[in-house]
N, CA, C and O of each residue as an XYZ file, in Angstrom:
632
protein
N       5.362     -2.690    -17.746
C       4.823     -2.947    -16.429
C       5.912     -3.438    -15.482
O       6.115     -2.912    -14.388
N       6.614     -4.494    -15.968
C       8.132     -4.873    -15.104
C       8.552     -3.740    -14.227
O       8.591     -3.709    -12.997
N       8.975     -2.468    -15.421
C       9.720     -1.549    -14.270
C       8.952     -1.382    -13.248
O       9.361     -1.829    -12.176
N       7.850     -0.811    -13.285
C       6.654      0.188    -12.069
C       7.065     -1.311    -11.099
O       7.872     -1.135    -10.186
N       6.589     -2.534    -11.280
C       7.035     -3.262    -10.424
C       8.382     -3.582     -9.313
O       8.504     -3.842     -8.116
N       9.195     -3.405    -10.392
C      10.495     -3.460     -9.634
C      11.022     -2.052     -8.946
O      11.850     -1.989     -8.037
N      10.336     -0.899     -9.601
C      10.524      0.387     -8.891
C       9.742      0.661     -7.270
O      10.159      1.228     -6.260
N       8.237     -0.138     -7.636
C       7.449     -0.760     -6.183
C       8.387     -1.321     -5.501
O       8.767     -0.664     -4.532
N       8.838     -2.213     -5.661
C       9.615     -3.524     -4.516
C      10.961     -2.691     -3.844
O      11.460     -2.986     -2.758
N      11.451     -1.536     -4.782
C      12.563     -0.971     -4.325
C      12.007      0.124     -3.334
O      12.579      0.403     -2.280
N      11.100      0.588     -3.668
C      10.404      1.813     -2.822
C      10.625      1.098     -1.645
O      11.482      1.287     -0.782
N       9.681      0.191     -1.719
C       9.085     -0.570     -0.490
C      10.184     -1.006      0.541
O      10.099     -0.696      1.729
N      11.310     -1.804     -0.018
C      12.173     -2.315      0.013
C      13.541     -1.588      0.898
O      14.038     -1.752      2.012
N      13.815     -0.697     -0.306
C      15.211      0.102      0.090
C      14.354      1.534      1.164
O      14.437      1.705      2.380
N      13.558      2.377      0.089
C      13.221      3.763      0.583
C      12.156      3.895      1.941
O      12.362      4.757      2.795
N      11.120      3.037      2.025
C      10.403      2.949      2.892
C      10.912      3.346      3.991
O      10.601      4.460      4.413
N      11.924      2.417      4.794
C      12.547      2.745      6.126
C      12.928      3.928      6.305
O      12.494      4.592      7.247
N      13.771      4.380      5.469
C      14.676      5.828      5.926
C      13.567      7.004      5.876
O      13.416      7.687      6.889
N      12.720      7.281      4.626
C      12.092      8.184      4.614
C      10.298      8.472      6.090
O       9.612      9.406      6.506
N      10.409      6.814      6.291
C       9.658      6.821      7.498
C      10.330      7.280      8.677
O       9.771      7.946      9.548
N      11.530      6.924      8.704
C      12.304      7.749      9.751
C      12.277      9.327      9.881
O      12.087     10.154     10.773
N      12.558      9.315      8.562
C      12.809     11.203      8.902
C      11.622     11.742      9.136
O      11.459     12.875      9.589
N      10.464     10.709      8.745
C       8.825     11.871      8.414
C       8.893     11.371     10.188
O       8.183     12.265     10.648
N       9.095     10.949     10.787
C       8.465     10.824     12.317
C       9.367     11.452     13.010
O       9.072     12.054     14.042
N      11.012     11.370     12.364
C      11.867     12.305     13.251
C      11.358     14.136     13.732
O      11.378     14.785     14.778
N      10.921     14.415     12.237
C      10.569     15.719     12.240
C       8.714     15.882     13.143
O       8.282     16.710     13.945
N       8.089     14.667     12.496
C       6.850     14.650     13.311
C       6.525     13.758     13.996
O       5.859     12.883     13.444
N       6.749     13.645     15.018
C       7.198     12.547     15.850
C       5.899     12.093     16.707
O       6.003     11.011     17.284
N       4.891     12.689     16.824
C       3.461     12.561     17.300
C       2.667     11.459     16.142
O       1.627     10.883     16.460
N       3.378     11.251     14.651
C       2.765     10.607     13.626
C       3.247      9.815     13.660
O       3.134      9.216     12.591
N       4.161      9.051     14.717
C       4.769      7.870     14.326
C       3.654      6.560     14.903
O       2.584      6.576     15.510
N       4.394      5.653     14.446
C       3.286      4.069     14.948
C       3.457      4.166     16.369
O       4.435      4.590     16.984
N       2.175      3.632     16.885
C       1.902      3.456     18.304
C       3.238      2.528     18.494
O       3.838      1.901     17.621
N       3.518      2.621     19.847
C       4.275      1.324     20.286
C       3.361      0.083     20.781
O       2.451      0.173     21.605
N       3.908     -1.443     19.917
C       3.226     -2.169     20.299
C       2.512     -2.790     19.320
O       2.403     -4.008     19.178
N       1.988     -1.871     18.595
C       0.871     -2.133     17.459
C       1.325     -2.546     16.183
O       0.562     -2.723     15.234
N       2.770     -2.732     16.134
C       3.065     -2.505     14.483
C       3.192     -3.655     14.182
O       3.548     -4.442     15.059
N       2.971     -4.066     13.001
C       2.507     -5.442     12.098
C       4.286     -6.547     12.928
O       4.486     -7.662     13.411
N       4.901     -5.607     12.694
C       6.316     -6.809     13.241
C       6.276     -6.988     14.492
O       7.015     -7.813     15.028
N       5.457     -6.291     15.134
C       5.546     -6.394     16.695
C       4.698     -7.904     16.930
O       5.167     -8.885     17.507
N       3.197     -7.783     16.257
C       2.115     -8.944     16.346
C       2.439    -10.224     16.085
O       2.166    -11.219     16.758
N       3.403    -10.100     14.448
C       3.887    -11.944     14.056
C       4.897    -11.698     14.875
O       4.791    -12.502     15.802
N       5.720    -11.092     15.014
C       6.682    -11.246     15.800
C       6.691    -12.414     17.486
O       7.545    -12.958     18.186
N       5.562    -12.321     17.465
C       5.268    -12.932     18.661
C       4.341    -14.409     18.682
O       3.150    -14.575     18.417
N       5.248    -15.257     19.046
C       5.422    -16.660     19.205
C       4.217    -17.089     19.169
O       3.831    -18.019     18.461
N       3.259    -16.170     20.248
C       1.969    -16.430     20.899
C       0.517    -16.306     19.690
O      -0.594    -16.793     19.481
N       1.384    -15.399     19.205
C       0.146    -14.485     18.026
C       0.286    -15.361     16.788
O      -0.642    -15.615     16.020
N       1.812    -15.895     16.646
C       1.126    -16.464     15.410
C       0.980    -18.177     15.704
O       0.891    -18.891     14.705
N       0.963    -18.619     16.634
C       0.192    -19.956     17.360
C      -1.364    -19.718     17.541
O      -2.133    -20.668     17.693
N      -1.700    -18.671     17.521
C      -2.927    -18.294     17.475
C      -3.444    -18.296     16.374
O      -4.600    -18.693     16.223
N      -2.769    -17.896     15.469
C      -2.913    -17.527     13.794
C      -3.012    -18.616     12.836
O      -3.518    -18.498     11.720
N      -2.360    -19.996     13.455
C      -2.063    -21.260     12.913
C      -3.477    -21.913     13.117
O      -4.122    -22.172     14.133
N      -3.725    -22.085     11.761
C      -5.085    -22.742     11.149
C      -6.397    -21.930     10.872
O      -7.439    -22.289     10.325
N      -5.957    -20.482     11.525
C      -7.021    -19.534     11.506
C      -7.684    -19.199      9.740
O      -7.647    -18.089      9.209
N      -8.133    -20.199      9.232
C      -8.536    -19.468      8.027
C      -9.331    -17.896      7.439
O      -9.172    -16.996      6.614
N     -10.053    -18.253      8.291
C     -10.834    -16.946      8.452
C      -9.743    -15.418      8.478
O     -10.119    -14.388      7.918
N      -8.371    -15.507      9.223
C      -7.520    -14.640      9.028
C      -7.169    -14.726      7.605
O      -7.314    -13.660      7.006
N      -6.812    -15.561      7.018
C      -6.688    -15.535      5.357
C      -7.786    -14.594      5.111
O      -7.788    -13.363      5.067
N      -8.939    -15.661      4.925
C     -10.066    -14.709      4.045
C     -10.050    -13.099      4.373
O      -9.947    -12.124      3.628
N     -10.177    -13.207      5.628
C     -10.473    -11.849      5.577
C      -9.415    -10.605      4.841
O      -9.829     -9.559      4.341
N      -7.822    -11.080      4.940
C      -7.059    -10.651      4.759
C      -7.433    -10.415      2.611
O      -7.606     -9.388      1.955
N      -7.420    -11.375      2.338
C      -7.712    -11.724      0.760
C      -8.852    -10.711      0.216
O      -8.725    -10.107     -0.849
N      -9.942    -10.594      1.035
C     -11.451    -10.295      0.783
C     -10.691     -8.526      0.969
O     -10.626     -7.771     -0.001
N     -10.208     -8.148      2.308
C      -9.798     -6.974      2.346
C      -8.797     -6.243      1.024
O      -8.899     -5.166      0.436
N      -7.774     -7.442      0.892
C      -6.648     -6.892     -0.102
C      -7.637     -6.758     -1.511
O      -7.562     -5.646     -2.033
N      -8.268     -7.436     -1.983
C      -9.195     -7.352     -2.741
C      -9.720     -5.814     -2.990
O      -9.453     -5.020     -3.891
N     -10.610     -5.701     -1.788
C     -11.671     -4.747     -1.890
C     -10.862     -3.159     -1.967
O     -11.202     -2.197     -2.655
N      -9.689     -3.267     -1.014
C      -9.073     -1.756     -0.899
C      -8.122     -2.057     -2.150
O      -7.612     -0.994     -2.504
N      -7.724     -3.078     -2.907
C      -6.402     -2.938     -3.624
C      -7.397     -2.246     -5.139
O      -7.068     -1.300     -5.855
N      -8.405     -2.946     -5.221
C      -9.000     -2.762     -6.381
C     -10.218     -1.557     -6.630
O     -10.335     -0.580     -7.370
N     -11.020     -2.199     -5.602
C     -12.164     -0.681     -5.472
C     -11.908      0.276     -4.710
O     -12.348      1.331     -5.167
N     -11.413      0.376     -3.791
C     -10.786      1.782     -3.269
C     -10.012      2.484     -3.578
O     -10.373      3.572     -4.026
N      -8.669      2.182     -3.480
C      -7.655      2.646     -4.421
C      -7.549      2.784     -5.748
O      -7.444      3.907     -6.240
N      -7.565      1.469     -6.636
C      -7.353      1.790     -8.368
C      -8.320      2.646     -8.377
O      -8.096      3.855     -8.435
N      -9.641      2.093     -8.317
C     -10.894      2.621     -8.949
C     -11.188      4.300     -9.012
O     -11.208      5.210     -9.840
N     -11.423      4.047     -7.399
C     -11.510      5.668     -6.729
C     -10.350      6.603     -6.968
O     -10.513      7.818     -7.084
N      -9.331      6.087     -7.030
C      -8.174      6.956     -7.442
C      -7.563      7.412     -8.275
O      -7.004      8.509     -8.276
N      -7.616      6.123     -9.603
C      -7.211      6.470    -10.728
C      -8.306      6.611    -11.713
O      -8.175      7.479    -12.577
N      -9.774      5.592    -11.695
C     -10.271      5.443    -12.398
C     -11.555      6.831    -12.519
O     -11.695      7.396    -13.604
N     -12.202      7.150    -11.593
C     -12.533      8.480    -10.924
C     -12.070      9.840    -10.606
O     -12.491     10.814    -11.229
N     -11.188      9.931     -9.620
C     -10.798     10.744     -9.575
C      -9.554     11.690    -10.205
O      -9.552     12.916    -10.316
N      -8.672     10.892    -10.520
C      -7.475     11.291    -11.782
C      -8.022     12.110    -12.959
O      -7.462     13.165    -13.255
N      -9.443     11.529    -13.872
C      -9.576     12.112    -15.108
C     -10.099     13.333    -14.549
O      -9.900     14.358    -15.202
N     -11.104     13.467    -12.816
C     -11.552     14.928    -12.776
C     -10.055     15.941    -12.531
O      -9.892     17.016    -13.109
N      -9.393     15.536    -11.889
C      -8.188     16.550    -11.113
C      -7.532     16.935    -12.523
O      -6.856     17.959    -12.633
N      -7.831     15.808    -13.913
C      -7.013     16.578    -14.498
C      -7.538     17.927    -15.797
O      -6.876     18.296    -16.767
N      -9.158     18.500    -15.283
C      -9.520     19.560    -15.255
C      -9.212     20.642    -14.547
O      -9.466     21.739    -15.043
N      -8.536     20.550    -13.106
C      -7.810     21.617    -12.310
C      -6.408     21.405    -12.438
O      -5.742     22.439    -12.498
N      -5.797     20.331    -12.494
C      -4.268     20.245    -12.686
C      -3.892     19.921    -13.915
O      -2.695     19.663    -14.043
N      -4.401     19.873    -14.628
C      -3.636     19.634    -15.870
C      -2.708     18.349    -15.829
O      -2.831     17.412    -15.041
N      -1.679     18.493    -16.909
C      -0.436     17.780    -16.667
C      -0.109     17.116    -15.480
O       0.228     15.932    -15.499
N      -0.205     18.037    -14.026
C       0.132     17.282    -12.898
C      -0.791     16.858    -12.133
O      -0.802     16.766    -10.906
N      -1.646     16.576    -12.969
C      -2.826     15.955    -12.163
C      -2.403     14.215    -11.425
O      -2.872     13.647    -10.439
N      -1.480     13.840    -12.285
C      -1.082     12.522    -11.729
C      -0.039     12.509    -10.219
O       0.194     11.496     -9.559
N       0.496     13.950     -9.907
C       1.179     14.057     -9.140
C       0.433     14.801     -7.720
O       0.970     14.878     -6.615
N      -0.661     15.210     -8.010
C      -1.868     15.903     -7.447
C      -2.525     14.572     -6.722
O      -2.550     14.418     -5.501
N      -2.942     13.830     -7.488
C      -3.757     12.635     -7.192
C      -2.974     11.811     -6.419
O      -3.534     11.307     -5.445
N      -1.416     11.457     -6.679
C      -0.341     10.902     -5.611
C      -0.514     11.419     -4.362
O      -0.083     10.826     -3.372
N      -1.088     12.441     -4.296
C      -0.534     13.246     -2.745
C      -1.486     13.275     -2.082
O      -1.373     13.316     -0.857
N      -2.895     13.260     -2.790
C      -4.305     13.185     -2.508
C      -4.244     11.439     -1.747
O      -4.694     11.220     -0.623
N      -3.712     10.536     -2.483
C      -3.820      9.514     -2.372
C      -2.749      9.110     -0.850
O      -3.177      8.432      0.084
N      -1.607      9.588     -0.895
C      -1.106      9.845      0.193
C      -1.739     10.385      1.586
O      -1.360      9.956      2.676
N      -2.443     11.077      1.477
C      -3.096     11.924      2.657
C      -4.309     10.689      2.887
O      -4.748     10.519      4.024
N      -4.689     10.055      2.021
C      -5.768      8.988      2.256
C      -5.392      8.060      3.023
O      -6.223      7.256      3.446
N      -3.661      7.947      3.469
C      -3.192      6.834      4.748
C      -3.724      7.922      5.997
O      -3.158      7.443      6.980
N      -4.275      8.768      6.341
C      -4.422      9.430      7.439
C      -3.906      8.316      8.246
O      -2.821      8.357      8.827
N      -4.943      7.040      8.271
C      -5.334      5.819      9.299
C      -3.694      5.540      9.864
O      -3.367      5.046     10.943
N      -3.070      5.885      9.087
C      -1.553      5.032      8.670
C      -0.204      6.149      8.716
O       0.780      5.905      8.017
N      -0.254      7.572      9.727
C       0.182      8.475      9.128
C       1.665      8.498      8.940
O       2.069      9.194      8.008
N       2.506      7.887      9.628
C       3.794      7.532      9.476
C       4.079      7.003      8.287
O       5.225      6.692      7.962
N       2.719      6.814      7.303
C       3.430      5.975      6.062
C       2.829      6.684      4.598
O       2.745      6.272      3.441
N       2.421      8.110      5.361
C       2.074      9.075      4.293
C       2.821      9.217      3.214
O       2.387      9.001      2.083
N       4.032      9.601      3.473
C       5.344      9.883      2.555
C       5.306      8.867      1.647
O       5.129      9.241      0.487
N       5.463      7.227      1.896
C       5.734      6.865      1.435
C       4.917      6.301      0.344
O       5.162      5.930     -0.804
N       3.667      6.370      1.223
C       2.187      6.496      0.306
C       2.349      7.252     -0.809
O       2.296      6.671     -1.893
N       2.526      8.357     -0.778
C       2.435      9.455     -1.772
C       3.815      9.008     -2.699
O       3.803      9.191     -3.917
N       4.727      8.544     -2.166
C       5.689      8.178     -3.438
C       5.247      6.990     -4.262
O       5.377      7.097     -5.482
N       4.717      5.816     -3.743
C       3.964      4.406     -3.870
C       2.967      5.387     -5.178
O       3.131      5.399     -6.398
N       2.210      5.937     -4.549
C       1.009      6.582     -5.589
C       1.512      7.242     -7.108
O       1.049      7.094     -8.239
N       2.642      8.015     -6.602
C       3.306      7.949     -8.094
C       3.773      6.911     -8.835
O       3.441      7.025    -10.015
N       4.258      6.180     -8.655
C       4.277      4.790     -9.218
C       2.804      4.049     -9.873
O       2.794      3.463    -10.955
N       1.967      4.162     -9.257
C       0.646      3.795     -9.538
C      -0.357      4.675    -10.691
O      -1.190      4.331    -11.530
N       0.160      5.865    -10.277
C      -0.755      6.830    -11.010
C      -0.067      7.251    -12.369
O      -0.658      7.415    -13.436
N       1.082      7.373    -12.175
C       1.771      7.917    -13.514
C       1.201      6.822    -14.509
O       0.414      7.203    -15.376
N       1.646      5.120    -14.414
C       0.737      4.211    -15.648
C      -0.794      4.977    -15.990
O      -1.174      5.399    -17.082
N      -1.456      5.000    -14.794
C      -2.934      5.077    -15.391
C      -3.040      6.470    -16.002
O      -3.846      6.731    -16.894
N      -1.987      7.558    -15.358
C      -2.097      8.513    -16.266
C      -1.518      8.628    -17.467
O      -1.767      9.628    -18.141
N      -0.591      7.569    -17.979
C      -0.008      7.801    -19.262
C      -0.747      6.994    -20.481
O      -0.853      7.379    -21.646
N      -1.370      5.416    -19.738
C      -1.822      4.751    -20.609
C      -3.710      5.071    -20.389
O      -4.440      4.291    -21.000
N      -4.148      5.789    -19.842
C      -5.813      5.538    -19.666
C      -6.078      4.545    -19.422
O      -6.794      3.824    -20.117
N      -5.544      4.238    -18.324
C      -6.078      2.619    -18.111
C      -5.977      2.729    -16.365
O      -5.529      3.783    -15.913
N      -6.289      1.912    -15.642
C      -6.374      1.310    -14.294
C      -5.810     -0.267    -14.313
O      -5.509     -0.877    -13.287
N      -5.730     -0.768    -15.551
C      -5.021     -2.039    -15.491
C      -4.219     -2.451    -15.071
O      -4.308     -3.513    -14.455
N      -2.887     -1.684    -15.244
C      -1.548     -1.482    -14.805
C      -1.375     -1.130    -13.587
O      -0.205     -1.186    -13.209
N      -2.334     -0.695    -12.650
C      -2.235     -0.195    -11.337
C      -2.533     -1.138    -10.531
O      -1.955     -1.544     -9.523
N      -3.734     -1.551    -11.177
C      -4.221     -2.599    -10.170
C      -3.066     -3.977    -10.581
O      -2.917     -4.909     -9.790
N      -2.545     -3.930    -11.517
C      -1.912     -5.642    -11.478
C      -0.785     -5.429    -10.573
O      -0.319     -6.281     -9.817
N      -0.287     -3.931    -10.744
C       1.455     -3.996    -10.036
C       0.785     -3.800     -8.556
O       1.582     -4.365     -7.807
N      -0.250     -3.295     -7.792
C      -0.519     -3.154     -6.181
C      -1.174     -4.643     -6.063
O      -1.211     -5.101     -4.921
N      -1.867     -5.714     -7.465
C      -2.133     -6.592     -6.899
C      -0.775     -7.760     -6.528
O      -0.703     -8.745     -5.793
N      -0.114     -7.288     -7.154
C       1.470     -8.897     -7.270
C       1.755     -8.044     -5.725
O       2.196     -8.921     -4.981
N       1.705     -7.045     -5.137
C       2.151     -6.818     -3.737
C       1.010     -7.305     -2.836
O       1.195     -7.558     -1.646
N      -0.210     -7.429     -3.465
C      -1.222     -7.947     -2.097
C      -0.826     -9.975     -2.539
O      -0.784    -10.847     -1.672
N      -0.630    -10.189     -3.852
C      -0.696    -11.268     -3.574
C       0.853    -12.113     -2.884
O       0.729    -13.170     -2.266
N       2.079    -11.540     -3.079
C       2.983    -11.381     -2.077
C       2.624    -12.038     -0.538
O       2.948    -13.107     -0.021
N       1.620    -10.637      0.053
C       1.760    -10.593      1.069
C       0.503    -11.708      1.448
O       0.754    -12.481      2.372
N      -0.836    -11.823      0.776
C      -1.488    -12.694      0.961
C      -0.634    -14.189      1.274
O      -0.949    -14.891      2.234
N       0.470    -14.556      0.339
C       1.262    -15.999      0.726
C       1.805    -16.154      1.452
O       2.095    -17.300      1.795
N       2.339    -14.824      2.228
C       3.130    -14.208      3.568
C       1.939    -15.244      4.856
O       2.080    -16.248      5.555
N       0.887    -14.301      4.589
C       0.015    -14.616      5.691
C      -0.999    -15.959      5.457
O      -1.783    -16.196      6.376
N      -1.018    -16.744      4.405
C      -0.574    -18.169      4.112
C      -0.038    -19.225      5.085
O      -0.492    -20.131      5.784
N       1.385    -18.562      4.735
C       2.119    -19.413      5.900
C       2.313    -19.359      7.176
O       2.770    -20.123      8.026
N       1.541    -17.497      7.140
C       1.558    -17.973      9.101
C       0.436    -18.575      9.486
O       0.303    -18.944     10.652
N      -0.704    -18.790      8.379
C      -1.891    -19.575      8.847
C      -1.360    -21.594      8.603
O      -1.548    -22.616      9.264
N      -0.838    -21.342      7.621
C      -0.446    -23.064      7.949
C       0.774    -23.550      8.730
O       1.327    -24.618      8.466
N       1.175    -22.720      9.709
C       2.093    -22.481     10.205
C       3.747    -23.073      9.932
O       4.439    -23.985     10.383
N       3.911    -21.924      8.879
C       5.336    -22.190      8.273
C       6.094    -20.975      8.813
O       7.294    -20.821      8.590
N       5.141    -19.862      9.742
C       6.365    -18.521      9.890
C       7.151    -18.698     11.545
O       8.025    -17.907     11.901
């Protein structure tokens, strides 16, 4: 499990940026609004003075990372839909289901690519071991990450 983890943090980490670049260079209508993007919001003095003591921004954040990290994604993705795809794809059904799972950022489209690489990471465990365990623990150590992230901009440490 270590690696898929540390292969996550590097995705995220090193590959994220560049390959978001090129997917908006070439499609440039899919990139993030201006204005809207998560660094733009804390970024701003105002927003997270606003944010300071807001519990309710926790919860909701927690209750959300929760619900999409575990029942939307693992469940629906690996636990559901993986064993059907791998009646039409066979073998690459885990790489099928990555891309499926990718196209599921529609909401998010600048971060398709990287979605779909993220999803291989995720899907290959549940497709090698039959399990969803491994998926959900390595996307949960990234929600709980970011849950302590947004922690401290609620007790105002950011």
């Amino acid at each position: 499990m270590v690696p898929f983890l540390v292969a996550v943090a590097v995705v995220a980490l090193l590959l994220d940026p560049p390959i978001e670049n090129a997917w908006v260079s070439v499609f440039p209508f899919l990139a993030e609004l201006e204005g809207y993007s998560i660094d733009v919001v804390l970024g701003s003095q105002e927003m997270l003075q606003q944010l300071e003591g807001a519990w309710w921004f926790f919860a909701l954040f927690v209750i959300q990372a929760a619900f999409n990290t575990i029942l939307a994604e693992k469940l629906l993705f690996r636990r559901v839909l993986l064993p059907e795809m791998e009646g039409v794809f066979g073998r690459g059904s885990w790489v099928a289901n990555s891309v499926l799972f990718g196209l599921y950022q529609v909401h998010q489209p600048w971060e398709i690519p990287n979605s779909v690489l993220a999803g291989l990471l995720y899907t290959f465990p549940a497709y090698r071991y039959r399990s969803t365990w491994m998926p959900i623990i390595i996307h949960s150590a990234q929600s709980v990450y970011l849950a302590l992230l947004v922690l401290g901009v609620v007790l105002g440490l950011a």
